[in-house]
C-alpha positions as CSV (number, residue, x, y, z in Angstrom):
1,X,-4.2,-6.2,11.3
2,X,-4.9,-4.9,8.1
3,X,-4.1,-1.0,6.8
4,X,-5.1,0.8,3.2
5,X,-1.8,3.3,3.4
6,X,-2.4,5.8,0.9
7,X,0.3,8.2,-1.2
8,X,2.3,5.2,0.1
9,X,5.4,6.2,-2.8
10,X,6.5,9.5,-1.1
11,X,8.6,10.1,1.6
12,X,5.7,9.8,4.8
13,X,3.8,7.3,3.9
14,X,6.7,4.8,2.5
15,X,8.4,5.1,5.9
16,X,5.5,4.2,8.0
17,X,5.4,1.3,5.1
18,X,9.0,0.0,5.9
19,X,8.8,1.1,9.4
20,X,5.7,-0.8,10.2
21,X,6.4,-4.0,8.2
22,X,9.7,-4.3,10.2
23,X,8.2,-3.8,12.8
24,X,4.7,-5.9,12.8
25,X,5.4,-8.4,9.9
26,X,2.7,-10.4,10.3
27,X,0.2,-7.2,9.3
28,X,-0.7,-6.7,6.4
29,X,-0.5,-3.1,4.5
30,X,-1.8,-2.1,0.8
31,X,-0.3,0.5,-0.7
32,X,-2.5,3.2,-2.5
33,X,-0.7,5.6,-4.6
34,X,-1.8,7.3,-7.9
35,X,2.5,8.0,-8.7
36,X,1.9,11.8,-8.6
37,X,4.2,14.4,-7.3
38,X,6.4,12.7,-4.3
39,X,5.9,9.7,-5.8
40,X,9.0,7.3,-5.6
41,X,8.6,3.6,-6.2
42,X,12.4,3.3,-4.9
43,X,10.7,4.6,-1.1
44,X,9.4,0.6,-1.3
45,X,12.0,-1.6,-3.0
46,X,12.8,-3.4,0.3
47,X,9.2,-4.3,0.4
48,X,8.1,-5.2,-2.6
49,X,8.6,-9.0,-2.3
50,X,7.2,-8.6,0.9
51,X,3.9,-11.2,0.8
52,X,1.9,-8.7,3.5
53,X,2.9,-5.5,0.6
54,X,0.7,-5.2,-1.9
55,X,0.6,-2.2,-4.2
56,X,-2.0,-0.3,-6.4
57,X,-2.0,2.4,-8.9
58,X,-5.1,4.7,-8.3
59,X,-6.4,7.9,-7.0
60,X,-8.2,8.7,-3.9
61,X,-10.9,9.9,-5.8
62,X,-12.1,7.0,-7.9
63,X,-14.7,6.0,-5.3
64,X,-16.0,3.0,-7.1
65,X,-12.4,1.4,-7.1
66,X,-11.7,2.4,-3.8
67,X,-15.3,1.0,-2.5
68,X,-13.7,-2.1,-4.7
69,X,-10.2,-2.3,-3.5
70,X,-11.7,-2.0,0.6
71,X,-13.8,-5.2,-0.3
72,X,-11.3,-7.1,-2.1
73,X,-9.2,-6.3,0.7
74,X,-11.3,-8.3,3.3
75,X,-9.6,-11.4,2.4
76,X,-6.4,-9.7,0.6
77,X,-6.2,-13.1,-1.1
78,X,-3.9,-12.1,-4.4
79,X,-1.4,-9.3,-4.6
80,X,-1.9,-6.8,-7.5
């Protein structure tokens, strides 16, 4: 299974990152997070060189790159 997790940095959505990867590690997750307030990039440092964990710096609200990022995720080929 496949899951877009987004504000993936702060305290929620990391430990449903760590949680779930531990959990279900053949799934893969992409983390969406545009490092605002809450933001911690130490939340994922267990699963960083995790080959299901990919990470992206963007916002919500940049529709084009999210339209982009959900069809590049189809095959979530390459980490970026």
């Amino acid at each position: 299974m496949k899951f877009l997790v987004c504000g993936g940095l702060g305290f929620i959505g990391s430990a449903f990152i760590r949680n779930h990867l531990e959990n279900h590690p053949e799934d893969k997750i992409i983390n969406l997070d545009n490092f605002s307030i809450g933001a911690n990039e130490k939340n994922v440092t267990n699963v960083k060189k995790n080959q299901n964990y990919s990470f992206i710096k963007e916002s919500i609200t940049n529709l084009k790159k999210i339209s982009q990022i959900s069809r590049k995720s189809m095959t979530f080929k390459e980490k970026q």
